[in-house]
VMD Tcl script that builds the backbone (N, CA, C; Angstrom):
set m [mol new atoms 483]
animate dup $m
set s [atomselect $m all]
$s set {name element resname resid chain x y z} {
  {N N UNK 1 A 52.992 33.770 -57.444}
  {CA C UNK 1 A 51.812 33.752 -58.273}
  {C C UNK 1 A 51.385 32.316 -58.558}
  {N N UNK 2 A 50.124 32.360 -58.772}
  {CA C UNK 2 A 50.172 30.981 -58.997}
  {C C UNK 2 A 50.052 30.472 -60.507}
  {N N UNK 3 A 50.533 29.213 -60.337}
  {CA C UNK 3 A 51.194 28.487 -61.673}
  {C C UNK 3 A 52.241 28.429 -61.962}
  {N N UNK 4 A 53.327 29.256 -61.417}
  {CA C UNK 4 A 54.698 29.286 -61.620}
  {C C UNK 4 A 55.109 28.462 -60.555}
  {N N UNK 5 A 56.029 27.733 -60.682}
  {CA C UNK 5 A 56.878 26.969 -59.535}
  {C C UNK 5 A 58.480 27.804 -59.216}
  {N N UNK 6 A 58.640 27.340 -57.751}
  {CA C UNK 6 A 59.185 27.726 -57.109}
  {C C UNK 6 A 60.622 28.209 -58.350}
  {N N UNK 7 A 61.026 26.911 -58.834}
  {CA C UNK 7 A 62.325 26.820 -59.601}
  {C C UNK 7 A 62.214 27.018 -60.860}
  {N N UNK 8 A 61.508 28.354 -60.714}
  {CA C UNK 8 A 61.131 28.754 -62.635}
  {C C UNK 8 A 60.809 28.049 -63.270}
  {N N UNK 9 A 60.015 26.828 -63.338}
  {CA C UNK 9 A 59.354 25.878 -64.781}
  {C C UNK 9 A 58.461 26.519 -65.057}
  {N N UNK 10 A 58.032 25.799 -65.928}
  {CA C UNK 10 A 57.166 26.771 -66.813}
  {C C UNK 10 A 55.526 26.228 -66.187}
  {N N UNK 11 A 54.630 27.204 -66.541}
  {CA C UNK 11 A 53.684 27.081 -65.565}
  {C C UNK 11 A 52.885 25.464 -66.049}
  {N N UNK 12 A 53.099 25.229 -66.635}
  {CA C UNK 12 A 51.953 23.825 -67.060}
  {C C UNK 12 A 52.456 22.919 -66.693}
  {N N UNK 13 A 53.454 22.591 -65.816}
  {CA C UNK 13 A 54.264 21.747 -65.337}
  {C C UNK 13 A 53.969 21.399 -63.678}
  {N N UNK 14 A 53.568 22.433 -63.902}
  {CA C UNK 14 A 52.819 22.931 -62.303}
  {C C UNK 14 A 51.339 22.953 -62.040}
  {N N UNK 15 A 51.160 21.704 -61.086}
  {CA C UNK 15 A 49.919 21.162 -60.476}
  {C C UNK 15 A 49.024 22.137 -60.485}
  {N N UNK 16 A 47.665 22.247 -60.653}
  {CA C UNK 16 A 46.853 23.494 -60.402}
  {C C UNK 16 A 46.335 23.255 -58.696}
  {N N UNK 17 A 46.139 24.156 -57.713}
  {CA C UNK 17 A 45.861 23.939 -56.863}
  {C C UNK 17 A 44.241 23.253 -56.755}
  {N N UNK 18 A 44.121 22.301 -56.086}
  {CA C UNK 18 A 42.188 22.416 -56.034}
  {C C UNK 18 A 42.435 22.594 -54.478}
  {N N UNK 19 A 40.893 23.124 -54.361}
  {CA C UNK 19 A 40.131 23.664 -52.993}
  {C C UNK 19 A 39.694 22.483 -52.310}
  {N N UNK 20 A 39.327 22.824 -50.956}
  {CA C UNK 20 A 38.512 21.677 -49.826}
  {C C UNK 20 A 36.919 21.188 -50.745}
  {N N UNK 21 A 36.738 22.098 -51.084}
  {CA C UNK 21 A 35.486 21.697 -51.986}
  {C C UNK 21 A 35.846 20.611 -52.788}
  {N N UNK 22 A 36.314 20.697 -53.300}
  {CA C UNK 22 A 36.908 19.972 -54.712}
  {C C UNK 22 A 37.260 18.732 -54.189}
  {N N UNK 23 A 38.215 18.493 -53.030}
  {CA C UNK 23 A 38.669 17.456 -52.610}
  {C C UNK 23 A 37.985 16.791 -52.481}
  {N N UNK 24 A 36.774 16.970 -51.549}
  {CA C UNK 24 A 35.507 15.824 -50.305}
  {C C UNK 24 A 34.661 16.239 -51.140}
  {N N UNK 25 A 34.087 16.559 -52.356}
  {CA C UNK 25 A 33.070 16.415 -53.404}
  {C C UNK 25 A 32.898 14.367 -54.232}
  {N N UNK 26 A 33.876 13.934 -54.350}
  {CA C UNK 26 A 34.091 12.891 -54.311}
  {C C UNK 26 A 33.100 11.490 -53.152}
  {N N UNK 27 A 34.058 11.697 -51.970}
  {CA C UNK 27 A 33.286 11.141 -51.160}
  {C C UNK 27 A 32.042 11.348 -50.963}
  {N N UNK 28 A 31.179 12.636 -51.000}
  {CA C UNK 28 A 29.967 12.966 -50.672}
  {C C UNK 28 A 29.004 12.510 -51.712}
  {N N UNK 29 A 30.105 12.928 -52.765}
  {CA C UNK 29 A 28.681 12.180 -54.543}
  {C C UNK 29 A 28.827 10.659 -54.311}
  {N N UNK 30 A 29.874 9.938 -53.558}
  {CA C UNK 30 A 29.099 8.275 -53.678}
  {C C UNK 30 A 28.361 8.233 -52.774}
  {N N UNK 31 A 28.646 8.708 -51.101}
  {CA C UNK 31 A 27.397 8.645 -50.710}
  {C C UNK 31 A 26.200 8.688 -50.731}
  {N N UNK 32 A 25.940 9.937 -51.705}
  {CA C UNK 32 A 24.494 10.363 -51.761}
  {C C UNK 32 A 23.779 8.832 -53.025}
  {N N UNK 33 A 25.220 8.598 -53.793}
  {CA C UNK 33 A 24.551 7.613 -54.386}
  {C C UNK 33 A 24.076 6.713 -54.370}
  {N N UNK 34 A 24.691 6.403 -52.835}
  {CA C UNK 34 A 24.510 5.120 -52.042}
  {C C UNK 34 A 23.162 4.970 -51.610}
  {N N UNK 35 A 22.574 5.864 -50.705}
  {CA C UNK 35 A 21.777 6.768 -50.113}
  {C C UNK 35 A 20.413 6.684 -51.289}
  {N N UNK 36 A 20.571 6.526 -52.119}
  {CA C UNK 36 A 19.743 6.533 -53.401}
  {C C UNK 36 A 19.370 5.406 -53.528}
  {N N UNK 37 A 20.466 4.654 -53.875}
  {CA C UNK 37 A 20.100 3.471 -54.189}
  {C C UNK 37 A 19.381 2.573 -53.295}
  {N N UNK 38 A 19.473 2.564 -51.661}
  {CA C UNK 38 A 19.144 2.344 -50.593}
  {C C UNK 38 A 17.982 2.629 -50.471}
  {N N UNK 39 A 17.434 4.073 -51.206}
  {CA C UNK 39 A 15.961 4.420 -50.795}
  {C C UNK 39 A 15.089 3.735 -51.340}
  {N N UNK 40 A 15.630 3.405 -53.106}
  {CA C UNK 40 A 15.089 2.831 -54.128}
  {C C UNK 40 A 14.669 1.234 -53.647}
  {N N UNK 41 A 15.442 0.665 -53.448}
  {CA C UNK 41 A 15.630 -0.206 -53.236}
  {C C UNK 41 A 14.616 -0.752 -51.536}
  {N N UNK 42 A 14.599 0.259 -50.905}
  {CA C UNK 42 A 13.740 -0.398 -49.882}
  {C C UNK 42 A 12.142 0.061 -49.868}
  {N N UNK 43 A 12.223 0.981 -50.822}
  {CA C UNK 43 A 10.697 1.249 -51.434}
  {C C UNK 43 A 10.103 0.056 -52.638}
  {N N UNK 44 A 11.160 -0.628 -53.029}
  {CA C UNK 44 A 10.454 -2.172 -53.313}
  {C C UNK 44 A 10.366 -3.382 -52.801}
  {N N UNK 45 A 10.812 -3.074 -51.594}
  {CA C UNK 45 A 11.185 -4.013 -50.885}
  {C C UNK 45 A 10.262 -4.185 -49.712}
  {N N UNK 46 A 8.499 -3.457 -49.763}
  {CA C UNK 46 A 8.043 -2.851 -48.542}
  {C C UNK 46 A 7.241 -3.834 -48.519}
  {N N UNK 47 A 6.456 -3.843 -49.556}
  {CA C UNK 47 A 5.188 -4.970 -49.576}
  {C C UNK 47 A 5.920 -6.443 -48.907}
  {N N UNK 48 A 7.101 -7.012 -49.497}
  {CA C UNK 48 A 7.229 -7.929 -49.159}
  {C C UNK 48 A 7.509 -8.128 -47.573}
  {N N UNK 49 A 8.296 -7.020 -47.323}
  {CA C UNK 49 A 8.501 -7.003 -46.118}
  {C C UNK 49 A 7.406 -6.952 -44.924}
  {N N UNK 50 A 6.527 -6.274 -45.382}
  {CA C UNK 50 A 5.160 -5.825 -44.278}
  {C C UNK 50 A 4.641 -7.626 -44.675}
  {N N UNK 51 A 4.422 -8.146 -45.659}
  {CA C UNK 51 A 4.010 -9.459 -45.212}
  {C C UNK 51 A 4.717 -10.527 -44.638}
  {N N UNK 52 A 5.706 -9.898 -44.539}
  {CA C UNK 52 A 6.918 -11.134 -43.723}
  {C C UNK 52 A 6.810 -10.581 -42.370}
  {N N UNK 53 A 6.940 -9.486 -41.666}
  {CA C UNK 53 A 6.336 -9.199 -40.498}
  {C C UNK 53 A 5.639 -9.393 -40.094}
  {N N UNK 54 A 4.233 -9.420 -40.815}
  {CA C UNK 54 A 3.130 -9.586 -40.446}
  {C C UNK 54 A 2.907 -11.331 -40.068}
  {N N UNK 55 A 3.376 -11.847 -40.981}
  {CA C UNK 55 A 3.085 -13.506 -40.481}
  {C C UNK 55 A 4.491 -13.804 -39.839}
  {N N UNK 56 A 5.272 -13.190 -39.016}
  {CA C UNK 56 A 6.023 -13.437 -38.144}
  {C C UNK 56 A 5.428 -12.959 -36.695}
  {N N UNK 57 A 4.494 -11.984 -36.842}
  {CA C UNK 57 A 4.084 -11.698 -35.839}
  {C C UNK 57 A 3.014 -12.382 -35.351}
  {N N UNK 58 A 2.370 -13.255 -36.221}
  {CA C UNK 58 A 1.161 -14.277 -35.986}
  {C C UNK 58 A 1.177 -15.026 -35.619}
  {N N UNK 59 A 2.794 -15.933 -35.917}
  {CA C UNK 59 A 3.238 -17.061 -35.382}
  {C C UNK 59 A 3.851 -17.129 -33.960}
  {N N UNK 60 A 4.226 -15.655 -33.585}
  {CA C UNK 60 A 4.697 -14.899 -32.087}
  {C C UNK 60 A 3.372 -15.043 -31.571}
  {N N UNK 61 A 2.152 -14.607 -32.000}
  {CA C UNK 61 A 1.260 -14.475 -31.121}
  {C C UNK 61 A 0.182 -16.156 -30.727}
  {N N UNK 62 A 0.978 -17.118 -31.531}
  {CA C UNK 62 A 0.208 -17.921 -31.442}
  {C C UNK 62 A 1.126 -18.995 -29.730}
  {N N UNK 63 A 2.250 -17.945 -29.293}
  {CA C UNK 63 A 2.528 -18.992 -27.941}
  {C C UNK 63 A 2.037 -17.610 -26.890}
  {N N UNK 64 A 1.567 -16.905 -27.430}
  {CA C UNK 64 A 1.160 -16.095 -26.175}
  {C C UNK 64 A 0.720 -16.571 -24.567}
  {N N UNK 65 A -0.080 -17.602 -24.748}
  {CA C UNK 65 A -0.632 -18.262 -23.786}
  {C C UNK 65 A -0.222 -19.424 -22.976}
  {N N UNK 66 A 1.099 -19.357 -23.583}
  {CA C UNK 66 A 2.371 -20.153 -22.956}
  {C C UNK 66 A 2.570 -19.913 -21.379}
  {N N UNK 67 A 2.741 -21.206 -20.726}
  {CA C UNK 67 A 3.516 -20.448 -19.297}
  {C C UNK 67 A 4.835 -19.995 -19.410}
  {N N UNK 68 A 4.617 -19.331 -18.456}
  {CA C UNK 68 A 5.968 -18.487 -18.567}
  {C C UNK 68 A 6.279 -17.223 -19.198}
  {N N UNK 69 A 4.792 -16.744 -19.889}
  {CA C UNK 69 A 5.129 -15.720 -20.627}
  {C C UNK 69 A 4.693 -14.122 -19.818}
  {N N UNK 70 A 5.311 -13.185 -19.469}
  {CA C UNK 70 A 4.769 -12.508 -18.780}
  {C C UNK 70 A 5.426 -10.717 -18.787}
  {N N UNK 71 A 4.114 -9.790 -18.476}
  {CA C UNK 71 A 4.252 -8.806 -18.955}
  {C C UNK 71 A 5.766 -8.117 -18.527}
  {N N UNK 72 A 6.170 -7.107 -18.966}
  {CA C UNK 72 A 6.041 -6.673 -19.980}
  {C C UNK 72 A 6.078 -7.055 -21.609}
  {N N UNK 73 A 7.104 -7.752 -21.181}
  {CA C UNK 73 A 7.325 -8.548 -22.664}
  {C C UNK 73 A 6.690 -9.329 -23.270}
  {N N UNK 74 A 5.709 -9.967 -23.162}
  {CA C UNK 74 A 5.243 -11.347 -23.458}
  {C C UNK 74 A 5.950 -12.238 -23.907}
  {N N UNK 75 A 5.503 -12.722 -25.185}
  {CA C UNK 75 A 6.306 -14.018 -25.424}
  {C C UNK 75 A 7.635 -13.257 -25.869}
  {N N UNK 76 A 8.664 -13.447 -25.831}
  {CA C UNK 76 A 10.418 -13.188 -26.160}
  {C C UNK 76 A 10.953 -13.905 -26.638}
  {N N UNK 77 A 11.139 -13.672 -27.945}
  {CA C UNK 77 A 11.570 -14.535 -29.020}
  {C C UNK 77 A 12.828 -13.570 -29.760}
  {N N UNK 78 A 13.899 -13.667 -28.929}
  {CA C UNK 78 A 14.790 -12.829 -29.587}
  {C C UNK 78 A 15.730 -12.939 -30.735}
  {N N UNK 79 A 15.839 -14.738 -30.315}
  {CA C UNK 79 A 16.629 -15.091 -31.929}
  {C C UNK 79 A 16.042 -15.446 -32.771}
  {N N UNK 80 A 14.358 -15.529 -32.909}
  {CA C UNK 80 A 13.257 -15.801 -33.913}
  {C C UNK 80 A 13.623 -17.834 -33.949}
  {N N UNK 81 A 13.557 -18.152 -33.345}
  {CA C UNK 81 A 13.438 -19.858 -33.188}
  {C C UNK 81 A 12.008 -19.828 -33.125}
  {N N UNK 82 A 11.308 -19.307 -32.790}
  {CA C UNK 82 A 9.782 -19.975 -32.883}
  {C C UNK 82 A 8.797 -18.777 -34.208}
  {N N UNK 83 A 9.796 -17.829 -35.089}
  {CA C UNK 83 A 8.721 -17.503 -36.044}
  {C C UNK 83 A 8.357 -18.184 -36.943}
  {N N UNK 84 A 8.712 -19.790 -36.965}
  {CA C UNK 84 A 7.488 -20.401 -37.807}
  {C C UNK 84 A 6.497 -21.044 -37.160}
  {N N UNK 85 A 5.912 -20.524 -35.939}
  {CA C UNK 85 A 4.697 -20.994 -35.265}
  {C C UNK 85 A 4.598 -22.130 -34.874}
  {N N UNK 86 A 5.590 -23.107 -35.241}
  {CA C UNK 86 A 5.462 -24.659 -35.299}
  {C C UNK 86 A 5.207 -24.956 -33.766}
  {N N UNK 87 A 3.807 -25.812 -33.289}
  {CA C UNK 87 A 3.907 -26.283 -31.824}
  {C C UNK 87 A 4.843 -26.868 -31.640}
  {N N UNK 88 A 5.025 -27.993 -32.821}
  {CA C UNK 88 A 5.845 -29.323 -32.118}
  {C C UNK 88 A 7.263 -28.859 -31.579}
  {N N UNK 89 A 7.507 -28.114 -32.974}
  {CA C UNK 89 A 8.820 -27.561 -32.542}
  {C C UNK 89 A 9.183 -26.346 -31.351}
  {N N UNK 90 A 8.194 -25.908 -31.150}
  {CA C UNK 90 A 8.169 -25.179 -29.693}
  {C C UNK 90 A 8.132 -26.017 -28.625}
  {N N UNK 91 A 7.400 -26.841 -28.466}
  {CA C UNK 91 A 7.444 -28.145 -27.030}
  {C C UNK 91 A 8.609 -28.554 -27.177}
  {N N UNK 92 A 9.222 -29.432 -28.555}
  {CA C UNK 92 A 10.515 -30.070 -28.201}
  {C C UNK 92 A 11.697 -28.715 -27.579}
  {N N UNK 93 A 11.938 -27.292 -28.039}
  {CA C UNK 93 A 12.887 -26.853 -27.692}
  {C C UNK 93 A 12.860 -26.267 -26.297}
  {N N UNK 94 A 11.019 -26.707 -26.010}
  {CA C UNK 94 A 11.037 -26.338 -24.111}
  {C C UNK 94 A 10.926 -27.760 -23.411}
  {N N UNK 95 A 10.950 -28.544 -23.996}
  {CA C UNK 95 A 11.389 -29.803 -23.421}
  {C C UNK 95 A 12.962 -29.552 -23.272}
  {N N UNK 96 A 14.139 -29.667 -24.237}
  {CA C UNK 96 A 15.143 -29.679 -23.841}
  {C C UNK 96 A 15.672 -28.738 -23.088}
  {N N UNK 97 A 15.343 -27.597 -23.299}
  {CA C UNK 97 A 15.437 -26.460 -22.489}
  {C C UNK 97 A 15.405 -26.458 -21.096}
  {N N UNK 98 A 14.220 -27.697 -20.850}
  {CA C UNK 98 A 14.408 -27.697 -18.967}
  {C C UNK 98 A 15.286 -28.968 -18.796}
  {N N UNK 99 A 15.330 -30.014 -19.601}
  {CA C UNK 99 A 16.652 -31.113 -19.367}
  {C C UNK 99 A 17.684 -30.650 -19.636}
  {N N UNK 100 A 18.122 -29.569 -20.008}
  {CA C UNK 100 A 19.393 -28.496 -20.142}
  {C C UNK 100 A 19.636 -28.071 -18.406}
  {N N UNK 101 A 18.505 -27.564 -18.067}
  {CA C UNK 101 A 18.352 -26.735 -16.924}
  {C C UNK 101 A 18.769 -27.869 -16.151}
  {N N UNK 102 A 17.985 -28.716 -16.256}
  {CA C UNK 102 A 18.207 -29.911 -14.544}
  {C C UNK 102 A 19.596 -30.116 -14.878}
  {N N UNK 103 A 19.985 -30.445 -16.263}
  {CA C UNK 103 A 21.441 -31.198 -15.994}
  {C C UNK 103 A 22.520 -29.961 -15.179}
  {N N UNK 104 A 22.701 -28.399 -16.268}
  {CA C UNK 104 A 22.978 -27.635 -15.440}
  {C C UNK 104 A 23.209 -27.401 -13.801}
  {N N UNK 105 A 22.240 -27.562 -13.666}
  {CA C UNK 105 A 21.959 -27.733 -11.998}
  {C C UNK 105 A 22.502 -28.789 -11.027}
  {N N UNK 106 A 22.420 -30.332 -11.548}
  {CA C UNK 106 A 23.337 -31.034 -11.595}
  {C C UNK 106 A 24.515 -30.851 -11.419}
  {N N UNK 107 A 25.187 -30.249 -12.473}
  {CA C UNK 107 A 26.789 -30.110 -12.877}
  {C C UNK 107 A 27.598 -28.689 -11.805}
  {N N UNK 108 A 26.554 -27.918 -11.408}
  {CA C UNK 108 A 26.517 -26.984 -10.504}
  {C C UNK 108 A 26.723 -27.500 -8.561}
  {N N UNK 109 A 25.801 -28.681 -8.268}
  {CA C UNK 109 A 26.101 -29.103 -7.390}
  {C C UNK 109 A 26.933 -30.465 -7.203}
  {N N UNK 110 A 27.152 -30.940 -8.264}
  {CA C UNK 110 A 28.419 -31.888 -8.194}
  {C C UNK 110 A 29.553 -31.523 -8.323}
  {N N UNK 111 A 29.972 -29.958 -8.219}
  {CA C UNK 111 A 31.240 -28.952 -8.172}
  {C C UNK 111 A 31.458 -28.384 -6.809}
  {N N UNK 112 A 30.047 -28.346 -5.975}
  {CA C UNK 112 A 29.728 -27.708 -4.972}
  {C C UNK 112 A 29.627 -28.397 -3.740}
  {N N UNK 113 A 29.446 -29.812 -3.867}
  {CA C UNK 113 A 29.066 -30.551 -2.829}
  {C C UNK 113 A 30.618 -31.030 -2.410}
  {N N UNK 114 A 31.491 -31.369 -3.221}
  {CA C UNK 114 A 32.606 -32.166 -3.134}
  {C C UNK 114 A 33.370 -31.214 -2.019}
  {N N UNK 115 A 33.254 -29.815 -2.186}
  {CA C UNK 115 A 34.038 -29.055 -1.602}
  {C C UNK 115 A 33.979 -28.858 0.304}
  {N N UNK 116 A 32.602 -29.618 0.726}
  {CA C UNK 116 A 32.002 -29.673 2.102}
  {C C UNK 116 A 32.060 -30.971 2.427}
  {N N UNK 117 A 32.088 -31.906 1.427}
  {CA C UNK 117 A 31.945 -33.292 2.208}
  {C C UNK 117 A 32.437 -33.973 1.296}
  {N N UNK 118 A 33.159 -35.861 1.464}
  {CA C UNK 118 A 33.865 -36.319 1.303}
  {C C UNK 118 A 33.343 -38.078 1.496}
  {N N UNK 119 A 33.290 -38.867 1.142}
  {CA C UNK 119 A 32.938 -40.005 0.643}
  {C C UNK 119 A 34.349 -40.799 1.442}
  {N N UNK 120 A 33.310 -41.532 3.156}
  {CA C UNK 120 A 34.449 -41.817 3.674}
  {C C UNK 120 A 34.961 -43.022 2.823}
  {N N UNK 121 A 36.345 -43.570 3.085}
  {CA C UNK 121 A 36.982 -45.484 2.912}
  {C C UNK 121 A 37.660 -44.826 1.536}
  {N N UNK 122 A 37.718 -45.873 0.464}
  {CA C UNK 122 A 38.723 -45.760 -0.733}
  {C C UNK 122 A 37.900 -45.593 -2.123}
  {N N UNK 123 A 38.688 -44.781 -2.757}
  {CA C UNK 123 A 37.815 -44.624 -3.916}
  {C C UNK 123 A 38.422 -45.878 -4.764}
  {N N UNK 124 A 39.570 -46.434 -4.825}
  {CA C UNK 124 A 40.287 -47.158 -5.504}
  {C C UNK 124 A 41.237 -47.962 -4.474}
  {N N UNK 125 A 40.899 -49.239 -4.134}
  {CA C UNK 125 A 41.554 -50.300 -2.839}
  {C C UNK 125 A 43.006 -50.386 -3.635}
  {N N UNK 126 A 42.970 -51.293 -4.790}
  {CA C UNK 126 A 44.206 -51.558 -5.970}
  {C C UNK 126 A 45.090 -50.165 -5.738}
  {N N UNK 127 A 44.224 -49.137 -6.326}
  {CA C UNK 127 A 45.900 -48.413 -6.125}
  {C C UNK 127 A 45.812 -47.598 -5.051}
  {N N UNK 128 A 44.944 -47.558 -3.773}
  {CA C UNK 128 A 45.306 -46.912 -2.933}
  {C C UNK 128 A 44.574 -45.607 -2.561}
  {N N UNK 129 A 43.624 -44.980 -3.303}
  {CA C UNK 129 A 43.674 -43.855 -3.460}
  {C C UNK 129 A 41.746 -43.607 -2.536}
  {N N UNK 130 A 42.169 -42.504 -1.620}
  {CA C UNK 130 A 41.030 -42.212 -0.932}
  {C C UNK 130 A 40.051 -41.248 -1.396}
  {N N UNK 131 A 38.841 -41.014 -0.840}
  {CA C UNK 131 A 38.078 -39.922 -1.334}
  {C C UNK 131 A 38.556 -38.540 -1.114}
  {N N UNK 132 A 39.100 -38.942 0.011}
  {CA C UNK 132 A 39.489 -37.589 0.944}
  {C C UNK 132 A 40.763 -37.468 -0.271}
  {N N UNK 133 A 41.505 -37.725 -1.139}
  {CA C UNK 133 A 42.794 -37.553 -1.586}
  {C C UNK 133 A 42.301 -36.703 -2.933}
  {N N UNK 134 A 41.186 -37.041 -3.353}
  {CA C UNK 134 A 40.813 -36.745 -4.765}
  {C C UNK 134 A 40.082 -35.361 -4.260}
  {N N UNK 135 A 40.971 -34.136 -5.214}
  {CA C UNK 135 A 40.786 -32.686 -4.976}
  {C C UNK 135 A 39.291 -32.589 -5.819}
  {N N UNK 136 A 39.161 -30.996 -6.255}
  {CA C UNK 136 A 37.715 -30.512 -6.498}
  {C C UNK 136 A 38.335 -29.792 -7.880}
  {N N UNK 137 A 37.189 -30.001 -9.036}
  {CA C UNK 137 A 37.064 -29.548 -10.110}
  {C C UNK 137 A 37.445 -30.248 -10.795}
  {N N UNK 138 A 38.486 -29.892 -11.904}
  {CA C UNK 138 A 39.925 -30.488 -12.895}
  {C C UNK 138 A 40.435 -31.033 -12.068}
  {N N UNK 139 A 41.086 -31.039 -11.356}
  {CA C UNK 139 A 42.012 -31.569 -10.485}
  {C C UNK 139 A 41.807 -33.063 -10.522}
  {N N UNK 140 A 40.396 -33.169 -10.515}
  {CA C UNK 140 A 39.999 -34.575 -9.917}
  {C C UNK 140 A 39.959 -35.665 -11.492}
  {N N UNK 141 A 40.334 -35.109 -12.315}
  {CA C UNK 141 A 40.342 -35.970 -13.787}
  {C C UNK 141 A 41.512 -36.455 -13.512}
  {N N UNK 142 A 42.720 -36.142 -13.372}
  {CA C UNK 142 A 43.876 -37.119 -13.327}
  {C C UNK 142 A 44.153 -37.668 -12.003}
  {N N UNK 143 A 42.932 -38.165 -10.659}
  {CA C UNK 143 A 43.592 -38.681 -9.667}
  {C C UNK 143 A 42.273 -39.655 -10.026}
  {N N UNK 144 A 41.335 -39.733 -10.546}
  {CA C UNK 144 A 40.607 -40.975 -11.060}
  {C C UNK 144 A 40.959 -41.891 -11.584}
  {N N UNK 145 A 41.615 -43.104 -11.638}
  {CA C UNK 145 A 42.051 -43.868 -12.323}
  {C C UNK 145 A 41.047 -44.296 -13.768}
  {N N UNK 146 A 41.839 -44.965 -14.677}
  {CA C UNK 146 A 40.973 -44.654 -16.166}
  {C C UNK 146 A 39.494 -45.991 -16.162}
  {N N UNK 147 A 40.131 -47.195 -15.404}
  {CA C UNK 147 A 38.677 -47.876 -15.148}
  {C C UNK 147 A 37.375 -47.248 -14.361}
  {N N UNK 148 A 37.822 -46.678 -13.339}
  {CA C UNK 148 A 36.593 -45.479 -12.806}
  {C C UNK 148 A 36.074 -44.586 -13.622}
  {N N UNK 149 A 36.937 -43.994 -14.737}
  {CA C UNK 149 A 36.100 -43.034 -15.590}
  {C C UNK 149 A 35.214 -44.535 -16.449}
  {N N UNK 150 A 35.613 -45.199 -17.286}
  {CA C UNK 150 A 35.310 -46.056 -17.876}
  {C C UNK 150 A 33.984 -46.647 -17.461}
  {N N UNK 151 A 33.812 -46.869 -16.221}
  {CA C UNK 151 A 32.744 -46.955 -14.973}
  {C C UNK 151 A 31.581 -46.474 -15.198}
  {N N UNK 152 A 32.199 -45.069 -15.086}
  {CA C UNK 152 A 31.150 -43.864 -14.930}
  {C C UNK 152 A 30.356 -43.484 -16.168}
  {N N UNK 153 A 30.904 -43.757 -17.288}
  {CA C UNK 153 A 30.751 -43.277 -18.814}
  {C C UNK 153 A 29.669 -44.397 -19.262}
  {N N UNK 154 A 29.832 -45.551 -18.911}
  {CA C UNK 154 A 28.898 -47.094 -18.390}
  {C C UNK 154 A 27.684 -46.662 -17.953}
  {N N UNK 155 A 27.682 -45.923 -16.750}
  {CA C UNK 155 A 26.725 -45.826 -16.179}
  {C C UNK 155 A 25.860 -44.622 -16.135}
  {N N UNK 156 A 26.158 -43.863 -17.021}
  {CA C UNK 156 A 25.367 -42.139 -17.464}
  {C C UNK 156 A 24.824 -43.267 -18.761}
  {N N UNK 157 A 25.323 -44.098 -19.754}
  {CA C UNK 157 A 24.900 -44.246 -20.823}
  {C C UNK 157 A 23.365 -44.932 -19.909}
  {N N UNK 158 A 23.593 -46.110 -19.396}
  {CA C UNK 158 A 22.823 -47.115 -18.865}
  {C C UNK 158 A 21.648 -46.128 -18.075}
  {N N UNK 159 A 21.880 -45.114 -17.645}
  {CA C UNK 159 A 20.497 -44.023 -17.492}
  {C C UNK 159 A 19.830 -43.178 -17.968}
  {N N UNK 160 A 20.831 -43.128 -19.027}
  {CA C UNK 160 A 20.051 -42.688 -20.530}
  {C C UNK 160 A 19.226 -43.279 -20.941}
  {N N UNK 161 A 19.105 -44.702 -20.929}
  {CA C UNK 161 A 17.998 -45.743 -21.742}
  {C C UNK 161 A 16.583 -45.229 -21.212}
}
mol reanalyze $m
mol bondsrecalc $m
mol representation Tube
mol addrep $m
């Protein structure tokens, strides 16, 4: 029966059973409260929002006529870097954007070329060391001696100017 325990105590000693209802009534009442508060909360939140869209979308439409922009998508602004419309700041980040690209490209065939051809005589007379000796990739950082890097670091700055 229930209320009595197994080992004869007396019944008030003994847990009352609750139902599946009873249990997950809990979880479901914070949700819904959640759910509430969420609704509330983004029903004041509309006006501001429709005008923050709206002049995000103005400042999207003002590179429309950009090269490069083309259907379907038009302009693609996925991490929002250009929703404050700013020109300047749109030219400078497609300026670097293609000196990104060339260097890229660069760094792509100075990985690629080494592997077909070879720079006849010595890369280093003093200690010996040939073109043909100096491998491809990593490899080639510790058979450079440290005045050749030193060299080189000289002469990327000096074409920077």
């Amino acid at each position: 029966p229930r209320g009595v325990s197994p080992a004869g105590a007396p019944a008030a000693a003994v847990a009352p059973a609750t139902g599946l209802f009873e249990q997950a009534s809990l979880p479901f009442g914070l949700a819904g409260v959640g759910a509430a508060a969420a609704l509330i909360a983004g029903r004041r939140g509309t006006k501001r929002a429709g005008r923050s869209a709206l002049a995000s979308a103005v400042a999207l439409r003002a590179f429309e006529n950009e090269l490069g922009v083309q259907p379907p998508t038009g302009f693609w602004d996925p991490a929002g870097f250009c929703s404050d419309g700013d020109a300047q700041e749109f030219y400078r980040r497609r300026c670097v954007e293609i000196k990104h690209g060339r260097v890229s490209m660069l760094a792509c065939l100075g990985y690629i070329v080494p592997e077909y051809f070879k720079f006849p005589g010595y890369l280093s007379q003093t200690s010996g060391i040939k073109f043909a000796d100096v491998g491809t990739g990593l490899s080639a950082l510790l058979k450079v001696p440290a005045v050749g890097w030193i060299q080189w670091v000289f002469f990327c700055g000096y074409m920077e100017l």
